[in-house]
C-alpha positions as CSV (number, residue, x, y, z in Angstrom):
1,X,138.0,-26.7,9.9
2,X,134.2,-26.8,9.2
3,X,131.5,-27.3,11.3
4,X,130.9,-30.7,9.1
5,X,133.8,-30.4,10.5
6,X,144.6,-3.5,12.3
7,X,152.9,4.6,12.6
8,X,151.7,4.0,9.1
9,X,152.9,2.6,6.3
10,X,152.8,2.6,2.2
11,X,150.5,-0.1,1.0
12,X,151.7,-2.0,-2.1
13,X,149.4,-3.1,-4.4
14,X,149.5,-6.7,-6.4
15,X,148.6,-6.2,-9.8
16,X,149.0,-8.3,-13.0
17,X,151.5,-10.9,-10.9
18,X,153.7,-8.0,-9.8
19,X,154.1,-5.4,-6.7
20,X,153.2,-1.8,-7.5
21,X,152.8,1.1,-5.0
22,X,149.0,2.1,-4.1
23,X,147.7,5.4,-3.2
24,X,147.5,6.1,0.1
25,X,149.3,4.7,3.7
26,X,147.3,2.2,5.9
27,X,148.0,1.8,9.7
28,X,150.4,-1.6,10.7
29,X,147.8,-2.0,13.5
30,X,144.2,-1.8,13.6
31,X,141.7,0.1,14.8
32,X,139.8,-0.6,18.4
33,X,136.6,-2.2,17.9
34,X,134.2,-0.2,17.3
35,X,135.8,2.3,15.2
36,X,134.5,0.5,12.3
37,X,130.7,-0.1,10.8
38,X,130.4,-3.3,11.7
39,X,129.7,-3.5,15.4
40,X,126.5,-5.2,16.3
41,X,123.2,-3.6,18.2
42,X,123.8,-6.3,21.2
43,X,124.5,-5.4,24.6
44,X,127.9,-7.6,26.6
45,X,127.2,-10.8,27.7
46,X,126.2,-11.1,31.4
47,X,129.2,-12.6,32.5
48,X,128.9,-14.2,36.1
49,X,132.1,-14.4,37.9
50,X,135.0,-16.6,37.2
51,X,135.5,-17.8,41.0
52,X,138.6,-19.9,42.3
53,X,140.1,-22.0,40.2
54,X,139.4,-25.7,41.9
55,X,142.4,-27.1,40.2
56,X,145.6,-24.6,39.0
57,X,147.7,-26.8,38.5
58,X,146.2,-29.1,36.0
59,X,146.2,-28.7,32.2
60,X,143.7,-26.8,30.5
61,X,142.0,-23.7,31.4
62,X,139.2,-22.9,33.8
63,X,136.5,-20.6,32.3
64,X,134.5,-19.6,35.5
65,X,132.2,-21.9,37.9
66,X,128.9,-23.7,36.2
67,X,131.3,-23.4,32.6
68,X,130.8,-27.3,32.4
69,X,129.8,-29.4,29.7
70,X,126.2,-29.6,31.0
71,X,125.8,-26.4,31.2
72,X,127.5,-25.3,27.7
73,X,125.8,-27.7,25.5
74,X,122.9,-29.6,27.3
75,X,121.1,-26.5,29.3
76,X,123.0,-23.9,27.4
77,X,120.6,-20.5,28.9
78,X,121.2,-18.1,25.6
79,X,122.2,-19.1,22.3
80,X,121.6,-15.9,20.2
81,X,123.1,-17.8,16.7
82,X,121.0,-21.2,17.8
83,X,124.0,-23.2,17.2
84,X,124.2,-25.3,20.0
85,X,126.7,-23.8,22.5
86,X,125.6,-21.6,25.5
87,X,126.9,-17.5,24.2
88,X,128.4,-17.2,27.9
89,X,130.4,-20.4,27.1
90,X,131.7,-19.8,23.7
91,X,132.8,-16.2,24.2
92,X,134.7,-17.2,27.4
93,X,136.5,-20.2,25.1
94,X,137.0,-17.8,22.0
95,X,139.0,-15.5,23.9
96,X,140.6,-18.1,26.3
97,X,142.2,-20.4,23.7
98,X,142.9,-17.6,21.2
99,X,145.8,-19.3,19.7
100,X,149.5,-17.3,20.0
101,X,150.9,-16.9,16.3
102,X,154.6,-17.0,15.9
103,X,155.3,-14.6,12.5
104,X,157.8,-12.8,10.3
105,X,157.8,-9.3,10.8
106,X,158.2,-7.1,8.2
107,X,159.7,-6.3,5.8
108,X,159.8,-10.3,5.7
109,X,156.0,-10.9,5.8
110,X,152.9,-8.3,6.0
111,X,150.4,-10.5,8.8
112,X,148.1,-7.5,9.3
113,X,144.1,-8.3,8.9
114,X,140.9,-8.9,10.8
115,X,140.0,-11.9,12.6
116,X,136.3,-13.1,13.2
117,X,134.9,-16.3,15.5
118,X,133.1,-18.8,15.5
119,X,131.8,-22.1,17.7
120,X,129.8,-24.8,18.0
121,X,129.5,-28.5,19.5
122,X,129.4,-31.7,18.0
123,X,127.6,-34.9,18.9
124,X,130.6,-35.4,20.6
125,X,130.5,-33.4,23.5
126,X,133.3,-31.5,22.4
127,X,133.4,-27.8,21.5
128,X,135.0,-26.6,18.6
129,X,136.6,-22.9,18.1
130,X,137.4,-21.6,14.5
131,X,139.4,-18.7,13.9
132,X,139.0,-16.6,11.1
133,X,142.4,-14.6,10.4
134,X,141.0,-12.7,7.6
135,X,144.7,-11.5,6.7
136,X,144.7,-8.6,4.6
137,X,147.6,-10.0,1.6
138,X,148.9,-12.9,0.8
139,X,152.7,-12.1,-0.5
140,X,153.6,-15.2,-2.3
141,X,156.5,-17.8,-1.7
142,X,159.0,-16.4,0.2
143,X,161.9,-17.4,-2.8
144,X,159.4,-15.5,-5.7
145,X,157.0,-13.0,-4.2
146,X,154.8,-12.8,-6.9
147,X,157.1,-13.7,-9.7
148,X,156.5,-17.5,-9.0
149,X,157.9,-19.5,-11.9
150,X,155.3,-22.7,-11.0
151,X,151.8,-23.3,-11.2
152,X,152.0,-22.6,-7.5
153,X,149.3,-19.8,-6.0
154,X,150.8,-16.4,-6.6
155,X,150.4,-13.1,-4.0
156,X,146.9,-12.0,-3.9
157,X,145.0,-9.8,-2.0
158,X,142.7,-11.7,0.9
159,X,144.2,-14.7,2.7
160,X,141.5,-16.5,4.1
161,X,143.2,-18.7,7.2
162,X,142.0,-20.3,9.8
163,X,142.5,-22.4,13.0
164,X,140.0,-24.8,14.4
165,X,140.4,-25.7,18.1
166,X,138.3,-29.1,19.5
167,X,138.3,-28.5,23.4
168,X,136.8,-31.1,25.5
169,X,135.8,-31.0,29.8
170,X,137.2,-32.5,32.4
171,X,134.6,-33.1,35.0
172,X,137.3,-33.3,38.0
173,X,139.5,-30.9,37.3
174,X,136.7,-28.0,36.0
175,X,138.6,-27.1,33.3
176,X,138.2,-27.3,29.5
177,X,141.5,-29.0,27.6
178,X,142.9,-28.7,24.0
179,X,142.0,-32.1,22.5
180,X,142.7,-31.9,18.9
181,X,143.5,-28.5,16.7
182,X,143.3,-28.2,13.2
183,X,145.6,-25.8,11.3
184,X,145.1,-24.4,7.7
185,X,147.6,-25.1,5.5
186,X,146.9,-23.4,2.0
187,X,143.8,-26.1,1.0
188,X,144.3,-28.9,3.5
189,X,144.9,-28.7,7.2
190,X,147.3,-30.5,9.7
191,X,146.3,-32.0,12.1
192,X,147.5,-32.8,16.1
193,X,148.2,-36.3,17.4
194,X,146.5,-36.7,20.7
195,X,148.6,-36.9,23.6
196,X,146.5,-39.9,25.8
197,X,149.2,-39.9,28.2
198,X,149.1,-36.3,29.6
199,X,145.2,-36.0,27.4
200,X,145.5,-33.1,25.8
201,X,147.0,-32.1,22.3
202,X,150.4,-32.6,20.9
203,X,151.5,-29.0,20.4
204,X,153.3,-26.2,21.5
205,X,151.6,-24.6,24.9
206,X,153.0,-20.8,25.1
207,X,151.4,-20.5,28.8
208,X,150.2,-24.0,30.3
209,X,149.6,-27.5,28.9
210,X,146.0,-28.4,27.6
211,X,145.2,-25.0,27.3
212,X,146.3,-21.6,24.4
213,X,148.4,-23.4,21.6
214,X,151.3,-22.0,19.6
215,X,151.1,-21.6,15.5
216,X,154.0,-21.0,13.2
217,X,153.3,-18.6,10.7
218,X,155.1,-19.5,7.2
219,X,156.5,-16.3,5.9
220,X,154.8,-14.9,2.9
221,X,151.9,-17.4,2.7
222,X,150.5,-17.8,6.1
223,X,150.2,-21.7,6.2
224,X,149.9,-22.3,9.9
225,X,152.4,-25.2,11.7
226,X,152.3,-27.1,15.0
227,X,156.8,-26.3,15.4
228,X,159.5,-23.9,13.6
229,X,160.5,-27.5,12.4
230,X,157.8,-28.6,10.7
231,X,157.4,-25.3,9.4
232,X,160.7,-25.2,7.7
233,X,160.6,-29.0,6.2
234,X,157.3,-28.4,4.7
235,X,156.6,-28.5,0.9
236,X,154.2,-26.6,-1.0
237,X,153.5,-29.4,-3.1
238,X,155.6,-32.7,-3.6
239,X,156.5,-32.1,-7.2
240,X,157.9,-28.5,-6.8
241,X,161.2,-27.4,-4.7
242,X,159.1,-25.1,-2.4
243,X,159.6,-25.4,1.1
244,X,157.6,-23.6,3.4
245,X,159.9,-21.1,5.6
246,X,159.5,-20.0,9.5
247,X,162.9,-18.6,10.2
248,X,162.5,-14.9,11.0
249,X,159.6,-15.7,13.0
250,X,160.4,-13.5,16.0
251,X,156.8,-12.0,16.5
252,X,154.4,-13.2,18.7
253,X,150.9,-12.5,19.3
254,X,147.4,-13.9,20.2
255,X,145.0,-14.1,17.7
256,X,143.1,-10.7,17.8
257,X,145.8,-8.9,19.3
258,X,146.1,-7.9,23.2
259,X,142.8,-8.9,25.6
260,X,142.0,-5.3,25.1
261,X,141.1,-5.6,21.5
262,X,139.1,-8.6,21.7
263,X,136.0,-8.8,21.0
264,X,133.0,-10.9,21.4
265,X,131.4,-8.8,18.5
266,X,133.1,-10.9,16.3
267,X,131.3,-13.9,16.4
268,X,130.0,-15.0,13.0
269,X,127.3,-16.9,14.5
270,X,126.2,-19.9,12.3
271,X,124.4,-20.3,8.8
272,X,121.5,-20.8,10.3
273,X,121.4,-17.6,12.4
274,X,124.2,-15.5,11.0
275,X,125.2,-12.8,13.4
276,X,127.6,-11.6,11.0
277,X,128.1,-12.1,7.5
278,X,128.5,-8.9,4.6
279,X,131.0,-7.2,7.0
280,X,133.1,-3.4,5.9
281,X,136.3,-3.5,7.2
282,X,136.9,-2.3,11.3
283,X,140.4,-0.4,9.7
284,X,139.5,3.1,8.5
285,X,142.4,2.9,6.7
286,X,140.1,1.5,3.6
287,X,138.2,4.1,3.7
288,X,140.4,7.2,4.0
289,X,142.1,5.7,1.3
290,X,139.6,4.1,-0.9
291,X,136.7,6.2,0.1
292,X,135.3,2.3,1.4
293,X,136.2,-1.2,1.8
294,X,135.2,-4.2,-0.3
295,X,132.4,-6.0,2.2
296,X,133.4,-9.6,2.9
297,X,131.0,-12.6,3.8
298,X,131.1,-15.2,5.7
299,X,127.9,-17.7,5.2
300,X,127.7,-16.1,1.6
301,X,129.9,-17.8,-1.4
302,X,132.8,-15.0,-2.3
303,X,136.2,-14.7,-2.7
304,X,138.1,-13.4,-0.2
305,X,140.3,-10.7,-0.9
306,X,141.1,-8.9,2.6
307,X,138.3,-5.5,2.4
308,X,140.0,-4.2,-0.3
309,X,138.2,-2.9,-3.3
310,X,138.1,-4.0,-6.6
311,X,139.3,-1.0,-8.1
312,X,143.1,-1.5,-6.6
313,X,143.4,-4.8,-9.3
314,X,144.7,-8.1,-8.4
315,X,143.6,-11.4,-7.7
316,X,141.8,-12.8,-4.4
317,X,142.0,-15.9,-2.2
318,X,139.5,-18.6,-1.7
319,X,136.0,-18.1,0.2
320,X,135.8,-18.7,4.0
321,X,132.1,-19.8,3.1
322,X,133.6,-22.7,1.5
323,X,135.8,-23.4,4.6
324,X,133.0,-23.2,7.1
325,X,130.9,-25.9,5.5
326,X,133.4,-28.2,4.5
């Protein structure tokens, strides 16, 4: 939701509604950061250290002594991208809550792609945490591929997914909680329920309760669920027999990939001070193959089409400019 709320392996091109082979292989896993042309002239945040956790067994996640509300969103010491949240704070919850997705593997679904960041708080007190999945394809309903006999969205290159976390603090226990999250599902989202009992949200917790939450891929078209269940009971549209379908989702992974690979580089920064926005592709796949990589934007109105260039044909997705101000 808005603020208003990377072996090898033969690429297949979609062109004219149907799958052809492209020139060239691209990697199944991407690049480190920093093998790319995108990373930023900014030196690492100074981190200060986590310290002892006042309350381990509670739900949520502690992100380091003086990480309090306070200090995140009142007296917030840097905010490079001026949009509200302290950079020390919303690096540290970027990388903490990076949800776990639960996917197809191939050959059932291709969930390869580059993921970007971006926070800030509301007049709430809360901080909210959209991920960016930037997948690089979209392969179409899982019964049709591309062949899709409905006006139903066919496989395109570009998928332009997201998650939008809404973590709140607990002032006893010292640690920030999963309040709300908001998953993409093709143009709408779904929504948690809030769990006022235990006060954190309804979903599936892969480590601890209140803190990293769990998202079930759909095969083929990425819309994100809170269970397998409602995953594989979910319709496209109402009028058309489509149901969404989660049941080779054997892989698991955070967002980003291992802690190793995360970075806080990819912070978008806001639309007001953009950190990032016409970005190349980190995979140098695109350009071994391509000789370059379409350049996507973030706070700029384009389609979305995964970094790769017009010449290879087919259609894109929708803009994540168009998500971010929503």
């Amino acid at each position: 939701m808005s603020f208003r709320t990377k072996c090898r392996l033969v690429v297949q091109c979609i062109v004219a509604g149907a799958i052809v082979a492209c020139r060239g292989d691209m990697p199944v896993t991407s690049p480190s950061v920093g093998d790319g042309p995108t990373e930023l002239p900014r030196g690492p945040l100074k981190v200060p250290t986590i310290g002892q956790d006042p309350a381990p067994d509670s739900s949520g996640i502690f992100l380091g002594q003086g990480i309090t509300l306070d200090f995140c969103i009142e007296q917030h010491a840097t905010d490079v991208d001026v949009d509200g949240l302290d950079d020390i704070c919303e690096a540290r919850m970027a990388e903490a809550f990076r949800p776990e997705l639960r996917f197809a593997p191939p050959p059932y679904d291709d969930t390869r792609g580059e993921p970007y960041w971006v926070a800030r708080p509301d007049s709430s007190g809360h901080a909210w945490i959209g991920y960016l999945l930037g997948y690089y394809r979209d392969l179409g309903p899982w019964q049709w591929g591309c062949d899709v006999p409905f006006d139903l969205d066919h496989c395109h290159y570009g998928d332009a997914e997201n998650i939008w976390l809404v973590l709140s603090f607990n002032a006893r226990t010292q640690h920030w909680v999963l309040r709300t999250a908001y998953y993409s599902h093709h143009q709408d989202w779904n929504r948690s329920l809030f769990d006022g009992t235990h006060g954190y949200a309804a979903v599936e917790y892969p480590a601890r309760p209140g803190g990293y939450p769990r998202a079930w891929v759909s095969q083929g078209k990425h819309a994100n669920f809170f269970t397998q269940s409602d995953c594989n009971t979910a319709r496209y549209k109402d009028y058309l027999p489509y149901v969404e379908r989660c049941d080779h989702n054997t892989g698991s992974a955070r967002v980003g990939g291992p802690d190793t690979d995360w970075s806080e580089y990819w912070n978008i920064g806001s639309e007001s001070h953009p950190l990032l926005d016409g970005v190349a592709s980190r995979n140098p796949a695109f350009f071994n193959v391509y000789g370059s990589s379409r350049i996507e934007t973030f706070w700029t109105e384009k389609k979305f089409r995964g970094w790769m260039p017009e010449t290879a044909g087919g259609e894109s997705a929708g803009s994540y400019f168009a998500v971010l101000r929503w």
